[in-house]
C-alpha positions in Angstrom: 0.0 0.0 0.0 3.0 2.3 0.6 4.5 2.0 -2.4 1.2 2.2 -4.3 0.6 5.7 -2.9 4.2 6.9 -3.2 3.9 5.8 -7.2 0.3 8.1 -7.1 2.1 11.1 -5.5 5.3 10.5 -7.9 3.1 11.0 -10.6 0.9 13.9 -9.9 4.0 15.7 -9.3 5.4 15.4 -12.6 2.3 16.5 -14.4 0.8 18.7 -11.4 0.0 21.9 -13.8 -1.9 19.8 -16.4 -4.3 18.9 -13.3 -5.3 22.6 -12.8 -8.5 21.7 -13.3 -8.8 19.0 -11.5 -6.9 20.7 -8.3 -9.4 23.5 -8.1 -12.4 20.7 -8.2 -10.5 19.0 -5.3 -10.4 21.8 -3.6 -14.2 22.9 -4.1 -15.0 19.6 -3.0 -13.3 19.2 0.4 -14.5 23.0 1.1 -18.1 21.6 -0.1 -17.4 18.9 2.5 -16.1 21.2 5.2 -19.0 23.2 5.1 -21.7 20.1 5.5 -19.6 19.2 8.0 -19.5 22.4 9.8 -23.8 22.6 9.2 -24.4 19.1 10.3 -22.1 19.7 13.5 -25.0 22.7 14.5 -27.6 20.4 13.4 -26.5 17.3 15.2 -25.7 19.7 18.6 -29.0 21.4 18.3 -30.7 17.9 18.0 -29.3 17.0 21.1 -29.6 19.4 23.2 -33.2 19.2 22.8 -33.0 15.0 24.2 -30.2 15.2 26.1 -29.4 18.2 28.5 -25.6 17.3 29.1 -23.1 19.5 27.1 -20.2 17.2 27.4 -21.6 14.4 24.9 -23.9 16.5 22.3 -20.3 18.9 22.1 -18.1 15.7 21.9 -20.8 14.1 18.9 -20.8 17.4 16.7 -16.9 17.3 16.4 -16.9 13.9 15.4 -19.4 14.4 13.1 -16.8 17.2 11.9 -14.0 14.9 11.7 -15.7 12.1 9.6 -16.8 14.7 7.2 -13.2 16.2 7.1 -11.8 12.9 6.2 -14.5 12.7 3.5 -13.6 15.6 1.8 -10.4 14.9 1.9 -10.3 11.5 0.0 -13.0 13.6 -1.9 -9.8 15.8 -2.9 -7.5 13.1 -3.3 -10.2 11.5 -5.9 -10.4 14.5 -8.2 -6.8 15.4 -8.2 -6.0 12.0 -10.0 -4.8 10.3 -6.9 -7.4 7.5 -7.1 -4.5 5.2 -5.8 -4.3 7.1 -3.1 -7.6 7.3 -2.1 -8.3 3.8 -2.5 -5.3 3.2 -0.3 -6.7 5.4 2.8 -9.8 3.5 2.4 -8.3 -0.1 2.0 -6.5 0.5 5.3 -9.5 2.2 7.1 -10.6 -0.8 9.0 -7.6 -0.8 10.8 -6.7 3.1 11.3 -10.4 3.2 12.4 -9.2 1.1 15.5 -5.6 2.1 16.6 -4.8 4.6 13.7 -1.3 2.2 13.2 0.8 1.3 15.7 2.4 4.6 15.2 -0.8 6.0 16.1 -1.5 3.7 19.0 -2.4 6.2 22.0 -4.2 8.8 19.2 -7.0 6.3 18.5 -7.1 5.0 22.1 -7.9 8.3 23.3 -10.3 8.9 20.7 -12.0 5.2 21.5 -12.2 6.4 25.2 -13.4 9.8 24.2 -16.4 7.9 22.4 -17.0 6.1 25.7 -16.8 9.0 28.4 -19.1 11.0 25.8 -22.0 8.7 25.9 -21.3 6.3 29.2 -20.9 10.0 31.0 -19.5 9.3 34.2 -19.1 13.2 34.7 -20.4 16.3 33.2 -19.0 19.8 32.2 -18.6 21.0 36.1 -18.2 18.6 38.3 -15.7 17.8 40.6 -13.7 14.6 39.6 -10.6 13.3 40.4 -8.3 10.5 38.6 -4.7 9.4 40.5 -3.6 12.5 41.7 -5.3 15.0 39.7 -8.3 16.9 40.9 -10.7 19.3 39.5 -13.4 20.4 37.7 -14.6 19.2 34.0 -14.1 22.4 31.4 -14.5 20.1 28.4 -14.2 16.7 26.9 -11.8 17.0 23.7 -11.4 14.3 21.0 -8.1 12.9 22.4 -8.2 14.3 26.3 -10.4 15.9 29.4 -9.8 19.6 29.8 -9.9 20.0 34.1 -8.9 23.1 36.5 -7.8 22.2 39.5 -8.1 24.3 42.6 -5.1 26.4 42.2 -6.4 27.0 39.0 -4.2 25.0 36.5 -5.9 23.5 33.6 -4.3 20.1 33.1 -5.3 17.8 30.4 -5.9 14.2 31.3 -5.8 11.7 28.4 -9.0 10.2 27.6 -7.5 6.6 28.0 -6.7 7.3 31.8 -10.0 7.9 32.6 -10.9 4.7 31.5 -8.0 2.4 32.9 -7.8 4.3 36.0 -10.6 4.2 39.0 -12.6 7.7 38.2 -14.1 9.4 41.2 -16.5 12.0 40.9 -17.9 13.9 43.5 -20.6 16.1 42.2 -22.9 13.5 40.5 -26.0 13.9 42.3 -24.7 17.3 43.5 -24.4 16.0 47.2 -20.9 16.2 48.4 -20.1 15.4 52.2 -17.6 17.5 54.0 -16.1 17.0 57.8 -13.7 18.6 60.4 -12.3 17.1 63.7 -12.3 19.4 67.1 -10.6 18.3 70.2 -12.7 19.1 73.6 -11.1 19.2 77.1 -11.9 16.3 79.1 -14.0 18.4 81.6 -16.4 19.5 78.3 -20.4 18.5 78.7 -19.7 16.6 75.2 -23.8 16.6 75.0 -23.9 20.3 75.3 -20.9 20.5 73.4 -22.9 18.7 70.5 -25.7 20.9 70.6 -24.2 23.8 70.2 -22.2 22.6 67.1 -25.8 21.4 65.3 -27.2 24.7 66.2 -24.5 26.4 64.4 -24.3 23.9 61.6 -28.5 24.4 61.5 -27.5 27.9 61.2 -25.4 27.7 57.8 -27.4 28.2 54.3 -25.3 26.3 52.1 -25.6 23.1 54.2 -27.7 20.0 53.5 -31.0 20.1 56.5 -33.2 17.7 54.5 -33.8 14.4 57.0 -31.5 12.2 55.3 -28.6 14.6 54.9 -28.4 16.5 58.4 -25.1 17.3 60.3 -24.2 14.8 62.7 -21.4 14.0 64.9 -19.3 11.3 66.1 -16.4 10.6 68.9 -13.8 9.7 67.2 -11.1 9.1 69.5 -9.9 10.1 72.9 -6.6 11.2 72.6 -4.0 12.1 75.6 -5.3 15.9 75.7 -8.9 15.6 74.1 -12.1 14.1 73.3 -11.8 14.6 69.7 -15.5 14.9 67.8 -15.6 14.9 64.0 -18.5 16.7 62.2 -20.0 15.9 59.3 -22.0 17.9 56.3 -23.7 17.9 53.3 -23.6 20.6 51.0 -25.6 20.7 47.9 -22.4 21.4 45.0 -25.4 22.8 42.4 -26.7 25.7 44.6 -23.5 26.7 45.8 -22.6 30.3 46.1 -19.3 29.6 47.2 -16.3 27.6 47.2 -16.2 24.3 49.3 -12.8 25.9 50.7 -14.9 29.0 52.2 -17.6 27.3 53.2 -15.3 24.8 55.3 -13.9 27.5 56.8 -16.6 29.4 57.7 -18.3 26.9 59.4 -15.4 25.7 61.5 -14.6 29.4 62.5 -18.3 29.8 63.4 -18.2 26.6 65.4 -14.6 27.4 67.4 -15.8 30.9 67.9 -19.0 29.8 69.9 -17.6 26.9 71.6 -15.2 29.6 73.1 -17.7 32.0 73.7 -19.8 29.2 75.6 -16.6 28.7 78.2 -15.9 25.5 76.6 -12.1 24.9 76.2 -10.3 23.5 73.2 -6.5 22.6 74.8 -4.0 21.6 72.9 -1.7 18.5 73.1 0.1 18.4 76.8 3.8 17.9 76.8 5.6 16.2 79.5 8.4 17.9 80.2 11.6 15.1 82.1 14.5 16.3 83.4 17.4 13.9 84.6 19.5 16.8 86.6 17.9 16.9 89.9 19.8 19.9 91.0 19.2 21.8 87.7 16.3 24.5 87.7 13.7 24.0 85.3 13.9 26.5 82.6 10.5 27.6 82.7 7.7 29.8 85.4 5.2 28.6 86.7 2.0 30.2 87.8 -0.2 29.1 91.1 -2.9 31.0 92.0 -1.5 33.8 90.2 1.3 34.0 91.6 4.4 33.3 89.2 6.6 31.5 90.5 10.0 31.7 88.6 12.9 28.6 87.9 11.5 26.5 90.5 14.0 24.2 91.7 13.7 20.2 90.0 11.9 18.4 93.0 12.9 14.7 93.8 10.3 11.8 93.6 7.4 12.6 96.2 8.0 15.9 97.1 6.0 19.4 96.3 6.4 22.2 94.8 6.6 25.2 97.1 3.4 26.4 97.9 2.6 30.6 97.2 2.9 30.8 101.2 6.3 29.7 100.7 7.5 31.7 98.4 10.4 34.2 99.8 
């Protein structure tokens, strides 16, 4: 087949000025056969928008359509130029360029195959919130070889279509519930049932969270660490009406929630250190306060004894 098409274009370039003619109808036809391809592309995308309200696959179908009709026109011009060898080349090996485009062309029509797939399987739609490996972001368009996404930071990074298809896809906006959380640590002296109330009252308080009877704030104990009871909160938050950013929202409700808790007298401590010091004689290297009173470098105590008492001091 090689040879057969370099013979064609060997020939058409030794007589190339007596095919004028047939040049300018080559070139009238794969113009002829751009155009229906740019008119059926509006056609086929207006058709489909009207049955199926997802932009991702009715944008993906019109540029195929495109593509096919490109190729058309240009066998089309091939044909009239006098390179009917050629043509009939292209098309002999179409059944197999149609699958893997060659093996030179290997990840070109693999990506287009998976294209065809995420187009009309749609596991994710223009805007939602997907993640593949590593990469994270939001759908801005499904191409013919690779997904167009913008992270957080606001990077576009293009994923080739094949990777969505061998690689677990997880997409977060679906159904346009998306569950949030957030862990607090409460001192051990906390009401943890008051505690709790408060938090739902302030998570009750919050418009962009989820209040319907399936998809209410709760809260769990997750742990009770060496300092804290440590409660985790969860949320729903509806990703379609949002009028924010998850990022904002997260952190206005946990500022909300630590700025009542604290309000309410209830502590959040942090971790407590144990301080050990081997040097009996040696001064600590810190004050410490007793009943307001500071009480500067006290001296290392042995095993059993007190610290001197305020009344002692001096």
């Amino acid at each position: 087949m090689k040879t057969r098409i370099r013979e064609a274009f060997q020939r058409f370039g030794e007589k190339w000025a007596d095919n004028a003619p047939e040049i300018l109808v080559g070139i009238g036809l794969f113009i002829i056969f751009l155009l229906i391809g740019i008119l059926l592309r509006r056609l086929v995308v207006r058709r489909l928008f009207r049955k199926v309200h997802d932009r991702l696959p009715v944008v993906f179908a019109g540029r195929l359509v495109m593509l096919i009709m490109v190729l058309i026109g240009f066998v089309s011009f091939l044909n009239a130029v006098g390179l009917a060898g050629t043509a009939r080349g292209l098309l002999a090996g179409a059944g197999v360029t149609a699958l893997v485009l060659g093996f030179a062309f290997k990840d070109i029509g693999e990506n287009l195959l998976s294209g065809v797939f995420l187009a009309f399987g749609r596991p994710f739609k223009i805007g939602d919130l997907i993640q593949v490996d590593s990469f994270m972001g939001n759908v801005q368009m499904l191409n013919l070889r690779n997904t167009q996404i913008r992270t957080f930071d606001g990077r576009d990074v293009f994923l080739p279509n094949s990777m969505l298809i061998k690689n677990p896809l997880t997409n977060y906006t679906k159904d346009g519930l998306m569950r949030h959380d957030f862990l607090i640590g409460l001192d051990y002296g906390t009401d943890v049932v008051e505690a709790e109330r408060i938090i739902l009252d302030i998570m009750n308080e919050q418009n962009d969270i989820e209040k319907r009877e399936h998809l209410r704030p709760f809260i769990v104990i997750e742990e009770f660490a060496a300092s804290t009871i440590n409660l985790r909160i969860y949320f729903w938050i509806n990703t379609l009406d949002m009028l924010t950013s998850f990022t904002i929202l997260k952190y206005r409700v946990m500022l909300a929630v630590m700025n009542r808790l604290i309000a309410k007298g209830i502590k959040l401590p942090s971790d407590i250190v144990e301080f050990k010091m081997y040097e009996e004689e040696r001064r600590l290297p810190i004050s410490v306060l007793v009943d307001n009173l500071e009480i500067p470098n006290p001296p290392n105590t042995k095993r059993g004894s007190q610290p001197p008492s305020p009344d002692q001091k001096g």
